[in-house]
N, C-alpha and C positions, 0 to 999 in steps of 0.2 A: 291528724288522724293517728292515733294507738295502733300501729300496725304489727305492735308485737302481739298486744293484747286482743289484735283482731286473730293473731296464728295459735296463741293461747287455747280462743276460743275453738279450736277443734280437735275432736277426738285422734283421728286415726295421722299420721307423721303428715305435717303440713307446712310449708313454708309461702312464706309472702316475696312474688317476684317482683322486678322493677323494670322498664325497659323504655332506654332514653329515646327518645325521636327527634330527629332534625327538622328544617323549616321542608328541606326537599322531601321529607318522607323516608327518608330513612332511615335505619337506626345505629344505635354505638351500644355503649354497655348494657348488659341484660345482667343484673345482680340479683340475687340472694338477699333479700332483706333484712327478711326475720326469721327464725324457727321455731316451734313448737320440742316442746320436751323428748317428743318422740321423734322426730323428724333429727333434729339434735343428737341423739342417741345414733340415729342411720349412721352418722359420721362419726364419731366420736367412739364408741361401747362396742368393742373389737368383739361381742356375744353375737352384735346384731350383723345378720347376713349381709347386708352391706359393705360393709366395715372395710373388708378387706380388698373393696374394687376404687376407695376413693384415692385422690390423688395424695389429698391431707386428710387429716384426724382430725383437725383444731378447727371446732366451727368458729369462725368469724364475721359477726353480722356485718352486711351491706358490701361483701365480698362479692368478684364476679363469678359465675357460676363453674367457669374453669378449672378455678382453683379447686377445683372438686374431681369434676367428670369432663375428659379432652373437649376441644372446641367440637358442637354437633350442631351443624344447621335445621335437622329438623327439631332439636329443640327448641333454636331460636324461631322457628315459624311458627313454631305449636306456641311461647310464649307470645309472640307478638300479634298472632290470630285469639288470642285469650284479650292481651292487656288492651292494644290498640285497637284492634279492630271490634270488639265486645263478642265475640264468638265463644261459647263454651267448649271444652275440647275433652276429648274423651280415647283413652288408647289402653290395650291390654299388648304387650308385647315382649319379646326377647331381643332386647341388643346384645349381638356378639360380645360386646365385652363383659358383661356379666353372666354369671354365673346361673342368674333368677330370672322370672319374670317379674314385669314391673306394669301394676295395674295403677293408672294417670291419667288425674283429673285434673282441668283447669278453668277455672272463673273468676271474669272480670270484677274489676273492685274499680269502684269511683275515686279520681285523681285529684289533688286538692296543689297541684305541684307542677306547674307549665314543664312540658317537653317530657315528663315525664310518667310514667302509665303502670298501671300496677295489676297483679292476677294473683290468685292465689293458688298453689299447688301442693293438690295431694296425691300420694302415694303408698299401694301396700305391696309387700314384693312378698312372693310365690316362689319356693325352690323349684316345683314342677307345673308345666303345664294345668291350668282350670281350667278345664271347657265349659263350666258356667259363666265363667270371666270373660273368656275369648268370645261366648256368645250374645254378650251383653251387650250391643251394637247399636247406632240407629237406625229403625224403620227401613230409611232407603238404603243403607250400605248392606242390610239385613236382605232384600229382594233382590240387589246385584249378585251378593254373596252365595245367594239360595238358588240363584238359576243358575251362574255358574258350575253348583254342585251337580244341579239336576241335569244339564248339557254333559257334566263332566262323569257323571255314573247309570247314564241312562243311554249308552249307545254303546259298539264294538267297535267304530270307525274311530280308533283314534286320534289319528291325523285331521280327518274331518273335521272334527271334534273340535278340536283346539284349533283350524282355523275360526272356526266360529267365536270361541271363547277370547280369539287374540282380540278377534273384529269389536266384539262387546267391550274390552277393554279398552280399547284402542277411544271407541265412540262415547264411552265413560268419561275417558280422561279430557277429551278433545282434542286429543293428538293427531296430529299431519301422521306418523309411521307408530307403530307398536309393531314388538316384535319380541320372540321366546327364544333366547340362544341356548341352548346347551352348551356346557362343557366337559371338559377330558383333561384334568390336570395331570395324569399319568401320561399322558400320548401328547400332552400341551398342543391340546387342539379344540377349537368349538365350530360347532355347527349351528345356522338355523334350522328349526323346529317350523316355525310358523312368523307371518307377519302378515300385517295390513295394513295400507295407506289410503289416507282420504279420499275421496273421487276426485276425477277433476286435476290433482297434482300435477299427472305424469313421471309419478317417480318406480324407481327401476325397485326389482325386488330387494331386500335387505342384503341378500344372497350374493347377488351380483355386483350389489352395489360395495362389498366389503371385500370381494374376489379381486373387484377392477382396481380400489385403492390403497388396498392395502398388500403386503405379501406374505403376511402372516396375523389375522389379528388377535390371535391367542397373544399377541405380546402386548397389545392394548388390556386384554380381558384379563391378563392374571393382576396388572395395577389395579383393580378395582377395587380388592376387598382392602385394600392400604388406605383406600381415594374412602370408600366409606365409612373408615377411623373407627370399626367398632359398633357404629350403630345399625339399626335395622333397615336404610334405605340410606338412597344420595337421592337430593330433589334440590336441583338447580332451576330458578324462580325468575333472575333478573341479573341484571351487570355485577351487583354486591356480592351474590352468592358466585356469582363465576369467576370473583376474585379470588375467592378461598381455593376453589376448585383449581385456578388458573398455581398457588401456591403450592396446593397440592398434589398434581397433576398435573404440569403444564403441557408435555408432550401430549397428552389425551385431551386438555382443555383447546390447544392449539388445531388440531383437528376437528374438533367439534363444530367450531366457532368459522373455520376455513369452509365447513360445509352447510354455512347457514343455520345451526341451531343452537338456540336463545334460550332455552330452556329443555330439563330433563326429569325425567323421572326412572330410576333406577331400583330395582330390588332384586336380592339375591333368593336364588329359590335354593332352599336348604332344607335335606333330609337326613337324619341320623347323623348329622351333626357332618354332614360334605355336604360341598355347594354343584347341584345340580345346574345351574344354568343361571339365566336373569331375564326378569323381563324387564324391557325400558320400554317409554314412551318419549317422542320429543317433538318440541313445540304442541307442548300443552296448552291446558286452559288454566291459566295460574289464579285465576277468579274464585275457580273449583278445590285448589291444592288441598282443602283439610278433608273433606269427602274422598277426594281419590286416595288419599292416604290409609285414610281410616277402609276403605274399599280394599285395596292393593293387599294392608296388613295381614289379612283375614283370608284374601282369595288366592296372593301367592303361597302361602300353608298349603290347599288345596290343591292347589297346580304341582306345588312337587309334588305330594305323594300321589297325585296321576300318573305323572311323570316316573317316578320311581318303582308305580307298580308297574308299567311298562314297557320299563327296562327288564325290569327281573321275569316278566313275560316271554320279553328274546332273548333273556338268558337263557330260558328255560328251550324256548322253542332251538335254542341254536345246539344246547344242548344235545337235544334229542334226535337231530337232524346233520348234526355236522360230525366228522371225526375228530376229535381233541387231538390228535397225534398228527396227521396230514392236511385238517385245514380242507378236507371236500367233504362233498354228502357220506352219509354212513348207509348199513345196510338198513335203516328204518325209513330214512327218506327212498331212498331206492324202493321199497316196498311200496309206500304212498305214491309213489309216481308212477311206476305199474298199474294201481290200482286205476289211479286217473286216467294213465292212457286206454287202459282199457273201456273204464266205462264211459269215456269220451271218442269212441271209435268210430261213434255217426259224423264226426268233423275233422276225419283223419289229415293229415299234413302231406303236403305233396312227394317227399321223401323220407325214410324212417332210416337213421343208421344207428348200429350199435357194436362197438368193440370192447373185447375180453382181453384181459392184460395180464398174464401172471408172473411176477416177478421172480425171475431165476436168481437161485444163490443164496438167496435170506436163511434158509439154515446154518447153510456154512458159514456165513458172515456171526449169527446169533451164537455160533459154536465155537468162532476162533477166535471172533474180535468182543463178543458180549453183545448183550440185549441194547445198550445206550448206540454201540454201532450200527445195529440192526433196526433201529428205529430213526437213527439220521438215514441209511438206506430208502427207509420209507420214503420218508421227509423228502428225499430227491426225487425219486420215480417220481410220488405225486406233482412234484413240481413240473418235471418232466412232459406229466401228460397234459397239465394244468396249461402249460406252454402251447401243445403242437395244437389242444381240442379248446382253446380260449375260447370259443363261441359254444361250446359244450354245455353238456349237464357231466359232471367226474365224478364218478360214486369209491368209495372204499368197498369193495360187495365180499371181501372176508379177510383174512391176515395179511394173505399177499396180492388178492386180487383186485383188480381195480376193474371198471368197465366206463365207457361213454357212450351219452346217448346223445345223439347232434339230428338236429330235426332241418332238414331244408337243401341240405347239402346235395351235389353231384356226386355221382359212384367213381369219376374219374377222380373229384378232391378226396375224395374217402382213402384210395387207395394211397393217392400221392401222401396223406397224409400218414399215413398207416407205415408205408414207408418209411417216414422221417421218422416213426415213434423209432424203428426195428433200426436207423441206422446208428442210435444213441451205441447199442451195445458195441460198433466198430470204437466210435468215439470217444466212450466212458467205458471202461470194461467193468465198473460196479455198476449200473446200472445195463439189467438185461432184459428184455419182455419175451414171452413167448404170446403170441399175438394168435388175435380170429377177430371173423368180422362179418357183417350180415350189412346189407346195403336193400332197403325196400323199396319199391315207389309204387305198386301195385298195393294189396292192403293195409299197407304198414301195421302188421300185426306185432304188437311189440314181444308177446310169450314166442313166439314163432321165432323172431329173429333173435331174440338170445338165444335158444338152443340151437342156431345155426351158426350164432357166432361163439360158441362153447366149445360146439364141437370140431370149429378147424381152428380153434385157440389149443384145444387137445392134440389136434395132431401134430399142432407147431412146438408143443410141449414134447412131443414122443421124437421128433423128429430135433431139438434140443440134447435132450440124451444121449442119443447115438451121438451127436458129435461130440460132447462132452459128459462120456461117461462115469467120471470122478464126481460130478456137482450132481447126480441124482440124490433126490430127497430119499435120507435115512431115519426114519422116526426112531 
């Protein structure tokens, strides 16, 4: 067989693969046969967008694919589901190591050659995203893909949301656990999002189960993007692939394997070019592996930017609601929670407390020592009150005031605690409060008891003065 003349034969950059197989079934070199003029050029014609990601220049027929592009097990799955197995393959995607996208096609070719199996692959690379490319799918990865969207933009329950979405992945792939971790490479910390395990199992949540054995698994999770060399996924299949893995990773392979799982499937979820999270599956259905792939490709896209918009949601919500300088409520959430208890006064709480706080001194301190001194002042009070009223709601309610609102409490802890705020100023002479307070258990009127605890936080304010006549506020 003319298998140059057969790469010849096609227009857009094509090369003819090879892919050895043993008596047991598995395989050894996956070569590069032959290449087309244009394909040839990918490597070689430092114009073409390629050019500059390969390892060599110098095309050389019947080379293994290496000497090009680092070792990538999913490409040896995508050729060996093409050449062995007769499967056509189909992918639009972005490997981290390039630059481009890379839309790839692969079809079996007839073998004239014992142990040996042939495909042919084509390839056009895209500097930016096509979302005609990316949409060009098939049929079934197209109605996975498409309800995913529709679960993923068609509700407000986030969380909900994406247990659902974990669940459908999870039953996609035939995985025992599927699971969404987030991460935090700033804070070197990941969290689970969501997970699902099979019926029947008895397995503990993801959550727990990485609490209980691990003591930090951000230090498993930051290995990954090294362990996936560049490309778009890790999908560990069988013993052979968990040999690479085991080379590449073996502290994370040695784990894996201590907890019973034979197989993975891994993707990083990436938006704006940071890695949001991953979703894995393990002990899959490896029968399945080119469908979940070409599935996964497509739906973790979608899952970040859920995920992304999100976050930038509680950014915004924390925004608006927190104070940037003390880390508690500001006075907008304070407003909104007013408003709440108000118009929830038919289901009043068995006791209502609320303390006024106004921190003595912050002038003179913003006068002698600066605004940067004056704002770690803050930074303490609130911490201060953050401390005694832990079971609190702690609002900012203006420059120096603070207020808490604690629902449930005894008048006798109220005081005792109110106390502890007032004995700071024996203790810390920068940090002073002039204190009031309102204790309900009859209407818990919330408007009612802020103006009662205003006004004996005023008189602790007049009564502050006289003994320290020099710190009255000078505007």
């Amino acid at each position: 067989m003319d298998l140059q003349a057969l790469a010849d034969s096609f227009e857009p950059m094509t090369c003819i693969m090879s892919v050895e197989v043993f008596p047991d079934g598995s395989y050894g070199n996956i070569r590069i046969v032959a290449g087309n003029k244009a394909y040839v050029n990918s490597i070689e014609n430092p114009d073409n967008i390629a050019f500059a990601e390969m390892l060599d220049n110098k095309f050389v027929p019947d080379s293994p694919y290496e000497r090009y592009i680092p070792k990538d097990l999913n490409f040896e799955n995508a050729c060996y589901a093409a050449a062995v197995l007769k499967k056509t393959f189909h992918t639009y995607m972005h490997p981290e190591r390039y630059s481009f996208w890379v839309d790839m096609y692969m079809m079996p070719i007839v073998s004239d050659k014992p142990g040996i199996y042939y495909c042919t692959y084509t390839q056009e690379l895209t500097p930016e995203a096509d979302t005609k490319r990316m949409s060009n799918v098939d049929s079934t990865v197209s109605v996975s893909v498409l309800e995913t969207c529709i679960k993923l933009r068609g509700t407000d329950k986030f969380k909900h949301t994406m247990d659902e979405v974990i669940k459908d992945i999870r039953e996609m792939c035939g995985a025992q656990v599927c699971c969404i971790l987030l991460t935090d490479f700033a804070e070197k910390k990941c969290s689970v999002l969501c997970d699902s395990a099979a019926p029947g199992l008895g397995l503990m949540p993801v959550g727990d189960y990485l609490s209980q054995n691990y003591t930090n698994f951000f230090d498993i999770v930051a290995t990954w993007k090294d362990t996936i060399a560049g490309s778009t996924c890790l999908i560990i299949q069988n013993e052979n692939d968990m040999e690479v893995l085991r080379e590449r990773n073996p502290v994370w392979c040695e784990s894996m394997q201590s907890s019973g799982i034979q197989s993975i499937v891994l993707y990083p979820l990436y938006y704006n070019g940071e890695t949001l999270g991953y979703i894995w599956a393990i002990n899959f259905d490896t029968e399945n592996t080119v469908r979940i792939r070409a599935t996964l490709e497509t739906t973790s896209f979608f899952v970040a930017s859920e995920i992304a918009n999100n976050q930038l949601l509680e950014q915004l919500e924390t925004m608006s609601t927190v104070d940037m300088l003390t880390d508690v409520y500001n006075r907008n959430a304070l407003n909104k929670r007013i408003d709440e208890l108000v118009k929830n006064s038919d289901s009043t709480p068995d006791s209502l407390s609320v303390v006024y706080a106004d921190l003595n001194g912050l002038k003179q301190v913003n006068d002698s020592d600066g605004h940067v001194a004056g704002d770690n002042l803050l930074k303490k009070a609130a911490n201060v009150f953050k401390e005694v009223f832990c079971d609190g709601e702690i609002y900012r309610a203006g420059g120096d005031e603070f207020m808490a609102i604690v629902i449930g409490i005894s008048k006798e802890e109220l005081e005792m605690r109110v106390k502890k705020l007032s004995s700071y100023a024996d203790t810390d002479g920068n940090v002073s409060f002039s204190l009031g307070y309102c204790f309900d258990n009859t209407g818990c009127n919330i408007r009612k008891a802020m103006s009662e605890a205003d006004k004996s936080m005023y008189k602790n304010k007049q009564q502050f003065y006289e003994k320290y006549p020099d710190r009255r506020r000078k505007d």
